[in-house]
C-alpha positions as CSV (number, residue, x, y, z in Angstrom):
1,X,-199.4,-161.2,-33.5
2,X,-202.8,-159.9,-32.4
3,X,-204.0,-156.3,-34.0
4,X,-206.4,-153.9,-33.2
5,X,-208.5,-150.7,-34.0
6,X,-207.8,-147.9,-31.9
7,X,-210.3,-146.0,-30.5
8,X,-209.1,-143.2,-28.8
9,X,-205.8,-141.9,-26.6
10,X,-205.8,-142.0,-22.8
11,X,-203.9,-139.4,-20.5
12,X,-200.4,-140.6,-21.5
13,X,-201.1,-140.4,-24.9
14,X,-201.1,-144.3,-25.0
15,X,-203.8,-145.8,-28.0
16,X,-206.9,-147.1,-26.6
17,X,-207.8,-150.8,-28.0
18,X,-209.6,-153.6,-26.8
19,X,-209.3,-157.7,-27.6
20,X,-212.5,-159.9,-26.2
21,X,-213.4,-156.9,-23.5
22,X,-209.9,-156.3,-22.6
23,X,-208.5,-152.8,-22.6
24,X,-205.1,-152.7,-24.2
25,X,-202.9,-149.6,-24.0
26,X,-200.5,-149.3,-27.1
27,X,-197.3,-147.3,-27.0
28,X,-197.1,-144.9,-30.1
29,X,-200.5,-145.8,-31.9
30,X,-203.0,-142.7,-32.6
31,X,-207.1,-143.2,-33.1
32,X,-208.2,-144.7,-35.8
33,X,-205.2,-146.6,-36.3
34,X,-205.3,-150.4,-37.3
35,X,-201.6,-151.7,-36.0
36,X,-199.9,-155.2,-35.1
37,X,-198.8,-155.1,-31.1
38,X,-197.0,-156.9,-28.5
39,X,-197.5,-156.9,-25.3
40,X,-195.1,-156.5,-22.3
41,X,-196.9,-155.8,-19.2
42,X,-200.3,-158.2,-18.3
43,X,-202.9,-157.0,-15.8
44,X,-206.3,-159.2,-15.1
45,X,-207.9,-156.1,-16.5
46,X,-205.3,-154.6,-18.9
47,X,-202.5,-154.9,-21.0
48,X,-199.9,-152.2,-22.1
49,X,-198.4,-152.7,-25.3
50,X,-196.0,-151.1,-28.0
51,X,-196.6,-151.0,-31.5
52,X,-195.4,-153.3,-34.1
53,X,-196.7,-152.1,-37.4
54,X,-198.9,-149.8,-38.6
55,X,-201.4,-151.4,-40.9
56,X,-203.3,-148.3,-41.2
57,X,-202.1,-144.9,-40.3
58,X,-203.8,-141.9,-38.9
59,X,-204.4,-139.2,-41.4
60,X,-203.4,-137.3,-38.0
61,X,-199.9,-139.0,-37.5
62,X,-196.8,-136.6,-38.8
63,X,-192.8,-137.0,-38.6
64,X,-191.5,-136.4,-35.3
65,X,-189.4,-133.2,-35.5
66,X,-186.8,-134.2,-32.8
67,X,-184.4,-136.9,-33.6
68,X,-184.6,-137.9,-29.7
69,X,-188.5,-138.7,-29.9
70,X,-189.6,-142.2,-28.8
71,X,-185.9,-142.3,-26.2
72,X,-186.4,-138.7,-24.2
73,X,-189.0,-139.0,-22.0
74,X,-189.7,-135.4,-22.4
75,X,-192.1,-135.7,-25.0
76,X,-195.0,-138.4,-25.9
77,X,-197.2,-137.3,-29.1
78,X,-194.4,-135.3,-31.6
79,X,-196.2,-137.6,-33.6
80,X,-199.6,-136.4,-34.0
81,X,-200.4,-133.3,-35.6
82,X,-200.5,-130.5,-33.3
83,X,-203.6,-129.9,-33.5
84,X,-204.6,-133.0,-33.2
85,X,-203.1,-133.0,-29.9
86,X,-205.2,-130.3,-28.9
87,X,-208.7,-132.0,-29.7
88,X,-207.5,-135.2,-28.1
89,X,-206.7,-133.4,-25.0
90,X,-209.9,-131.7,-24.8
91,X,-211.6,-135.2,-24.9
92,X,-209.4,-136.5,-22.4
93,X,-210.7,-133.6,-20.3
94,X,-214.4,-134.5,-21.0
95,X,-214.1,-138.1,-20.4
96,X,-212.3,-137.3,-16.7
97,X,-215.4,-134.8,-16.2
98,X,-217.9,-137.3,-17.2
99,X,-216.4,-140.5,-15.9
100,X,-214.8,-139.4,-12.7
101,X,-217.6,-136.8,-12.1
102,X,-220.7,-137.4,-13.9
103,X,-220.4,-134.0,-15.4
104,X,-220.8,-132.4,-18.8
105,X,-220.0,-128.6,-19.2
106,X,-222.3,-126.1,-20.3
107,X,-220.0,-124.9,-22.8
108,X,-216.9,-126.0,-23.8
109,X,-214.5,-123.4,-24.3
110,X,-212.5,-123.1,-27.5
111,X,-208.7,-124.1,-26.5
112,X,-206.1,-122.2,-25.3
113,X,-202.8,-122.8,-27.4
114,X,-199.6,-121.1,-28.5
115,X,-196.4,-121.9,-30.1
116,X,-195.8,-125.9,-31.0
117,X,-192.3,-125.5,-30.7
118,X,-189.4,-123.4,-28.8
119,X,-192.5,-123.2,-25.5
120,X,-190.3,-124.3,-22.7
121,X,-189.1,-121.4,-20.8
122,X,-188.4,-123.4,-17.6
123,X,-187.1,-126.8,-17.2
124,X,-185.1,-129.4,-15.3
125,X,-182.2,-130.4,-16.9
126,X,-180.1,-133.6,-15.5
127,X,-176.9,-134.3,-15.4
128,X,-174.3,-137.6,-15.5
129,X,-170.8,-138.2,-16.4
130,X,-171.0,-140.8,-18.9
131,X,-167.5,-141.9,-19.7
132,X,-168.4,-144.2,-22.4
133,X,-170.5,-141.2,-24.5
134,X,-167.2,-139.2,-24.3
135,X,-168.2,-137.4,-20.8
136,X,-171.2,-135.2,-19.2
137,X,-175.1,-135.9,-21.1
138,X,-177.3,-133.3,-19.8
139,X,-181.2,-133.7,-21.1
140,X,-184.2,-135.1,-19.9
141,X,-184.4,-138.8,-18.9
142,X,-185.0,-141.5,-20.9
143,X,-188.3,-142.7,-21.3
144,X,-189.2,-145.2,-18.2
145,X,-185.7,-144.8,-17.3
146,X,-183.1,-142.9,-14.6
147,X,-180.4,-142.5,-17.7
148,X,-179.9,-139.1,-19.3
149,X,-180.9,-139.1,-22.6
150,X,-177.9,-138.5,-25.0
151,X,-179.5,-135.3,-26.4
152,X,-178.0,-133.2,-29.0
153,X,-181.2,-130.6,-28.9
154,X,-184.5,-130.4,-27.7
155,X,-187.0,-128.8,-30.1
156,X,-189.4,-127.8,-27.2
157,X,-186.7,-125.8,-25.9
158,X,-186.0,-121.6,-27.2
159,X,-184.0,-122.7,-29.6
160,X,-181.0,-120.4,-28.1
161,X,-181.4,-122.6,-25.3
162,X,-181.2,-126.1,-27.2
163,X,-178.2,-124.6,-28.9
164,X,-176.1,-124.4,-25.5
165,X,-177.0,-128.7,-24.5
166,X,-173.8,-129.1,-26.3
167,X,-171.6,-126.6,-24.9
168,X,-173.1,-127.5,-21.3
169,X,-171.6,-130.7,-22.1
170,X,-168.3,-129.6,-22.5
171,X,-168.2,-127.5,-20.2
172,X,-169.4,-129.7,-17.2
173,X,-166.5,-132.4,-18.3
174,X,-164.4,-129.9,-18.0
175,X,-165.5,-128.9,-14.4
176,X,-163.8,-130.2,-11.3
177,X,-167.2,-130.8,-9.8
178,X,-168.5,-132.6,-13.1
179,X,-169.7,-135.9,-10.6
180,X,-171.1,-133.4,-7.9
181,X,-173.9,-131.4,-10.1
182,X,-177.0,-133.4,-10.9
183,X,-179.0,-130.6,-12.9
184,X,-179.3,-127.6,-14.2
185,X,-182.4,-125.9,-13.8
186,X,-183.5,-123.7,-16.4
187,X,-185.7,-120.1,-16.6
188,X,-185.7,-117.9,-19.4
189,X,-187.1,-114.3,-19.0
190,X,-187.7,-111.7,-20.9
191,X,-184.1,-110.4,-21.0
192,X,-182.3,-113.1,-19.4
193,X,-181.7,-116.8,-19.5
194,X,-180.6,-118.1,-16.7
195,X,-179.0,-121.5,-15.1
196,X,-178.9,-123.2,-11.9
197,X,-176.3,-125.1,-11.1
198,X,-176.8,-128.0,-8.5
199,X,-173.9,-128.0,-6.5
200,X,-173.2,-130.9,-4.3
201,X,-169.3,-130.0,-3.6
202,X,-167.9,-126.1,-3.9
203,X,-166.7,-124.9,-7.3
204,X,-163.0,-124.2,-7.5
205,X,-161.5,-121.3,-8.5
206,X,-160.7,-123.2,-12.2
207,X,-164.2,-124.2,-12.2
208,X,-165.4,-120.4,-11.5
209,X,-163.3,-119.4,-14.1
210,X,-164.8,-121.3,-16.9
211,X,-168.0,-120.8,-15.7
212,X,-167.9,-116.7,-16.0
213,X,-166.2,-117.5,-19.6
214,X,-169.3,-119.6,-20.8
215,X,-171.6,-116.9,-19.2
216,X,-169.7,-114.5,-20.9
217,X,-169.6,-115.9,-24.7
218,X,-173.3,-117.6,-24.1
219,X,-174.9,-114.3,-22.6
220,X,-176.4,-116.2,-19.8
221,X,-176.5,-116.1,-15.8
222,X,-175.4,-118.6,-13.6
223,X,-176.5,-119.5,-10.2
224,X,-175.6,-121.8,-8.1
225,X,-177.4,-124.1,-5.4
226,X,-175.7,-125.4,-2.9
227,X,-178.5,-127.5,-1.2
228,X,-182.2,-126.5,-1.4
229,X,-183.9,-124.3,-4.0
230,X,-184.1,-120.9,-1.4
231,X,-180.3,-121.3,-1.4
232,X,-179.6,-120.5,-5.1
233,X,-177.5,-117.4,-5.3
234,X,-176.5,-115.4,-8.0
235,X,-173.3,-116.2,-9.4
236,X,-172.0,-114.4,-12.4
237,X,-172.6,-112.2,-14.1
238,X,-173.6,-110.6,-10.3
239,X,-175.3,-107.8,-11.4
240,X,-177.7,-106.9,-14.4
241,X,-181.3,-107.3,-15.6
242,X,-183.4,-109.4,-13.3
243,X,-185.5,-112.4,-14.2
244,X,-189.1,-111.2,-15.6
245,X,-191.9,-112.1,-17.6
246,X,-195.1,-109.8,-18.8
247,X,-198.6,-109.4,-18.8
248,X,-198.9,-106.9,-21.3
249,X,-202.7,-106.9,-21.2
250,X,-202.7,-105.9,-17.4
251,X,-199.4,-103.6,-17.6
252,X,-198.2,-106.1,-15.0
253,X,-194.1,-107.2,-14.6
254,X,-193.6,-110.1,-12.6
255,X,-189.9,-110.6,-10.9
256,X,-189.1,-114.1,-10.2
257,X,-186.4,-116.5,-8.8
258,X,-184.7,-119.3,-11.2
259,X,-186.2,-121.7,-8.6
260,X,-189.5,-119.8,-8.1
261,X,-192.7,-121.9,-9.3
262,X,-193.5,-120.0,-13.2
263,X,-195.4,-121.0,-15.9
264,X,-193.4,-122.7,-18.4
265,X,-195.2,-121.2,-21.7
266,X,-195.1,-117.7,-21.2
267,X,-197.1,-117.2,-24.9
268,X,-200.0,-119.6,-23.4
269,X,-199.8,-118.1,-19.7
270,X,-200.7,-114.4,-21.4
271,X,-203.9,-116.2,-23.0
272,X,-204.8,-117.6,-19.7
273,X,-205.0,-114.9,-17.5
274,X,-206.7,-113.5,-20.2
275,X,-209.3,-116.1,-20.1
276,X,-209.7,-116.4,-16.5
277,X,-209.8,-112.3,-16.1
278,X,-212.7,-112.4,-18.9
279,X,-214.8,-115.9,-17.0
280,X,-213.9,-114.2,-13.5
281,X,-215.4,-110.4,-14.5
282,X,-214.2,-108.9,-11.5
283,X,-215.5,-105.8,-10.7
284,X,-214.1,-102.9,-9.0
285,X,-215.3,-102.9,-5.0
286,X,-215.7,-106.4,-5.3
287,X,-213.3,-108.8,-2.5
288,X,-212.3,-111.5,-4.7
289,X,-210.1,-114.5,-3.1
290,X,-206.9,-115.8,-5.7
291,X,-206.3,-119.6,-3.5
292,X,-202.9,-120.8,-4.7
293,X,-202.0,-118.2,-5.5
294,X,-197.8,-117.7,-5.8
295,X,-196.5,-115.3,-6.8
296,X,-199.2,-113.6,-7.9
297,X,-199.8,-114.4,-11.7
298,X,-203.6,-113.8,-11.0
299,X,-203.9,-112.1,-8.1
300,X,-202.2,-108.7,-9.5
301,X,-204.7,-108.9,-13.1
302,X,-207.3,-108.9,-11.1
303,X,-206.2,-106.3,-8.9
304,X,-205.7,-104.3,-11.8
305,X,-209.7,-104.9,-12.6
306,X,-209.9,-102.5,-9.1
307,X,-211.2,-105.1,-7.1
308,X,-209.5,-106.0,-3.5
309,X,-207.7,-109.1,-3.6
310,X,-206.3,-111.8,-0.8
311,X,-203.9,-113.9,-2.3
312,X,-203.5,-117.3,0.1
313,X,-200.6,-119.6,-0.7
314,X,-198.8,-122.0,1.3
315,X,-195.3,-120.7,0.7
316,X,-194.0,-117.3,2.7
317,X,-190.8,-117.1,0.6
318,X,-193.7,-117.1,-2.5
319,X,-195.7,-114.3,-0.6
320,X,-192.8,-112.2,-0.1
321,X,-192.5,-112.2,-4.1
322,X,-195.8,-111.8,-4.5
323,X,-195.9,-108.5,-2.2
324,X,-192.8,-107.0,-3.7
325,X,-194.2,-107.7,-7.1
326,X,-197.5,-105.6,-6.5
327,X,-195.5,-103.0,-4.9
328,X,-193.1,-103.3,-8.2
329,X,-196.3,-102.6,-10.4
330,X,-198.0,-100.0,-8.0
331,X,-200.8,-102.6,-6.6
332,X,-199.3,-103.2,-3.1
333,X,-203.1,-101.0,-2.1
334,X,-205.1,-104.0,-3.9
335,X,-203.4,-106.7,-2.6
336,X,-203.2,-108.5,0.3
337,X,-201.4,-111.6,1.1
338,X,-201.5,-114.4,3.9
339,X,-199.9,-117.6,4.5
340,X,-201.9,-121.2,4.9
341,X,-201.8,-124.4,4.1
342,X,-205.3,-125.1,1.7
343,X,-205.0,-128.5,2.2
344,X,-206.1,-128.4,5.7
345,X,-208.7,-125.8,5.1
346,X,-212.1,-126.6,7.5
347,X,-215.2,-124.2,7.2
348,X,-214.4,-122.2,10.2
349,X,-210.5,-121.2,9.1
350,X,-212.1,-120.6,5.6
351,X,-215.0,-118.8,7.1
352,X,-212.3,-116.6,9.5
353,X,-211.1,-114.8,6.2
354,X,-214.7,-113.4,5.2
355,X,-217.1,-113.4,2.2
356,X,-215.4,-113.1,-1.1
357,X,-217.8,-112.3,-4.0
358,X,-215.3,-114.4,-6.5
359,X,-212.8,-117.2,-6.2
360,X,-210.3,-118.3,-8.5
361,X,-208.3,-121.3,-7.8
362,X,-205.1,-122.7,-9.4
363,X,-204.0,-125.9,-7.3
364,X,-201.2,-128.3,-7.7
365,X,-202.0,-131.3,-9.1
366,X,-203.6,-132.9,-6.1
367,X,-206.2,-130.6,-6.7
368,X,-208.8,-128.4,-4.0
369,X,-211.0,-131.0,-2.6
370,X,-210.3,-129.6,1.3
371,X,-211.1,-126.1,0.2
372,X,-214.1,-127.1,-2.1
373,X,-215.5,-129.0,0.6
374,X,-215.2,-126.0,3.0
375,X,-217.9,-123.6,1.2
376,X,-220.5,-123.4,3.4
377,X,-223.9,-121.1,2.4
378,X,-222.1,-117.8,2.3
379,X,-219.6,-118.9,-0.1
380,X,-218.4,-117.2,-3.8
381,X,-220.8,-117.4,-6.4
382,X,-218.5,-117.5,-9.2
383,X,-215.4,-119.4,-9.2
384,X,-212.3,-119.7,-11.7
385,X,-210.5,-122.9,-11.5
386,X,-207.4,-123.5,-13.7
387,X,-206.3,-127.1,-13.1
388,X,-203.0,-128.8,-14.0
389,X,-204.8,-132.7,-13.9
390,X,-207.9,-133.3,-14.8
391,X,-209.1,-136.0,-12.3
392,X,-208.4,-134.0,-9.6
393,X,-210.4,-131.3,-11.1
394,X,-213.3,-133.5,-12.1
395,X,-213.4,-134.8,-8.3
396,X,-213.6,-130.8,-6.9
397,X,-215.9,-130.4,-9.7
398,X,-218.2,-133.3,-8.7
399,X,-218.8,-131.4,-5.1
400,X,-218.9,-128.2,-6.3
401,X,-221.9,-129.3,-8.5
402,X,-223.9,-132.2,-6.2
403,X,-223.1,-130.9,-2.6
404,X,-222.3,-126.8,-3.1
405,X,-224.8,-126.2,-5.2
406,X,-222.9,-124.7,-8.7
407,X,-223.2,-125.4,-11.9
408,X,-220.5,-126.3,-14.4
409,X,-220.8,-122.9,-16.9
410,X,-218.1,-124.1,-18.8
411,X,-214.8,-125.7,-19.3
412,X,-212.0,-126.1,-21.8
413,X,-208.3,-127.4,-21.9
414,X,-205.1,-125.0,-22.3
415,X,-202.1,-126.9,-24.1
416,X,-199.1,-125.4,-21.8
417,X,-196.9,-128.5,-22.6
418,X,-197.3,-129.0,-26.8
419,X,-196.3,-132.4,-27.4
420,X,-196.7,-133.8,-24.2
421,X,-199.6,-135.8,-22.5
422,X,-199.8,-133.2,-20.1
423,X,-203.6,-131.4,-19.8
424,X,-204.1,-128.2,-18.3
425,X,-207.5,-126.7,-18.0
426,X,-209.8,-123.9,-16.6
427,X,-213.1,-124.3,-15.6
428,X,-216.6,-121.8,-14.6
429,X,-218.3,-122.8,-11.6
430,X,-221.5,-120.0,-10.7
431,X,-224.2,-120.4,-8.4
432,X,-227.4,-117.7,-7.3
């Protein structure tokens, strides 16, 4: 059985060794690990492999805290010290910058982290009747699978939310519906929890019944969704507080829908908007551009600096909550708002919305590279950029810096998804 040294962790947490110049990826080993492996999937270049025994452990490796680690998919490195997780995420960040774009930061910023545990506000929940396991599972997948994970609890959850997996069990087996409702979406704010209920077939009036008695003696809010996300509807309770989270630092309330695109990690969102208000330094007067920009999570902080904002996001039903939500916090004079798609952005429909002094830009995962490569000579000279992959940043980043003329002040990673593989980042691009 061959072993190995391993050298570092790549972007699914996965150890990094190599045997006579071959890389091989190892399931569950951390750096500086010497293990035993076996390997199940062959490349001419690679290998992935799981590990067999640990020879010599990481100083770094701890006791997962959930039960389910290593069969939910939900989580990859409950077995490395938090922190530990942090620092390997920040070099997974600096070898996507420097590998993918030939870039090193200025400065690298110190990290942005929260809470290890009980972070998830939103999630995705699935569902299956499982006769065999006594009726409905509802969890995360398995890992590398389309089963639901027979969980019991979920440590990344609030934990009043991982106390209700097991009476969401229960009561879906007891629904009519039970085959017809694939998942339950989650979002907790900050006076309600609320839960989406994919509904492929009607409830009936037993169902309804049971589901206002659960809502009643769990204190949560039910919706249901008939098809797609806009057609969620409150259910029961009908009336009552609203869905919300805060910005305290900016005095700002934001309103969302269950199935509205959030933050999941409220705690590390606050420290973000923090971060990118303080690397922005907007300045009343000033016309600053938020691109991708929701339902205004930036766009109403940086009103709030007294600069004049144009929030442009691809979504009108976002933009509609985005508009009532400065109205709501008394910005609606700051804040403008207009629909487009930023993935067909050319230099004329970028230059037909005028000179911004500052940009900040928060894209999905496929990144900016069509706006990016829009700037032409009158474009911002400071630019934000909060990124949810790092290739895709270290791609924009790469023509930012070699065709657009910036310079990469500084970049550092934000852990929104503890215990996960998952890298968030933000980024300082400024030019003269």
């Amino acid at each position: 059985m061959p072993t190995g040294i391993i050298e570092s962790l790549d972007h699914e947490a996965r150890g990094v060794t190599r045997l006579e110049g071959k890389t091989i990826f190892v399931e569950g080993a951390l750096p500086g690990e010497r293990i035993e492996y076996v390997c199940f999937r062959k490349k001419p270049s690679f290998e992935v492999a799981r590990t067999e025994r640990i020879l010599k452990a990481s100083p770094d490796r701890v006791i997962p805290k959930c039960p389910h680690f290593g069969v939910c998919g939900g989580c990859s490195m409950q077995h490395l010290d938090p922190a530990a997780q942090v620092a390997a995420k920040q070099r997974v960040l600096e070898a996507n910058l420097w590998h993918l774009g030939r870039l090193r930061a200025e400065q690298l910023y110190a990290p942005i982290y929260g809470p290890a545990w009980g972070y998830r506000q939103r999630a995705r929940l699935s569902v299956r009747m499982v006769p065999k396991k006594g009726g409905a599972l509802v969890g995360f997948h398995e890992r590398k699978s389309s089963y639901v994970a027979d969980m019991r609890q979920c440590e990344n959850l609030p934990p009043h939310v991982s106390r209700l997996l097991l009476p969401l069990r229960d009561l879906v087996s007891a629904l009519s519906i039970s085959s017809a409702l694939p998942q339950i979406e989650l979002a907790v704010g900050e006076n309600v929890t609320a839960l989406v209920l994919r509904i492929l077939e009607p409830p009936s009036a037993t169902d309804e019944n049971l589901l206002r008695a659960f809502a009643d003696q769990h204190g949560v809010v039910f919706y249901l969704q008939p098809k797609g996300p806009a057609t969620a509807y409150r259910f029961y309770p009908p009336d009552g507080a609203k869905l919300s989270y805060l910005l305290p630092d900016f005095d700002i309330e934001h309103f969302f829908s269950p199935t509205e695109f959030t933050q999941v990690n409220n705690a590390v969102n606050r420290v973000l908007v923090r971060r990118a208000l303080a690397l922005l330094e907007p300045q009343p007067g000033e016309r600053i551009a938020d691109m991708f920009c929701g339902l205004g999570n930036f766009s109403l902080p940086i009103a709030r600096s007294g600069a004049r904002v144009l929030g442009i996001e691809g979504s009108a039903d976002l933009l509609l909550r985005a508009a009532a939500n400065a109205a709501a916090n008394g910005l609606d004079g700051q804040v403008e708002y207009a629909v487009a798609n930023l993935f067909e952005t050319t230099p004329e429909s970028l230059a037909a919305l005028g000179h911004f002094d500052r940009m900040l830009i928060d894209p999905p995962r496929e990144g900016a590279v069509e706006l990016v490569n829009a700037f032409a000579e009158d474009a911002p000279r400071r630019i934000v950029y909060v990124s949810c992959n790092p290739a895709t940043l270290a791609r924009d980043a790469a023509i930012l810096v070699t065709q657009k003329g910036y310079r990469l002040r500084g970049a550092g990673v934000v852990n929104m998804f503890p215990n996960t593989s998952h890298v968030e980042s933000i980024a300082l691009f400024d030019r003269s």
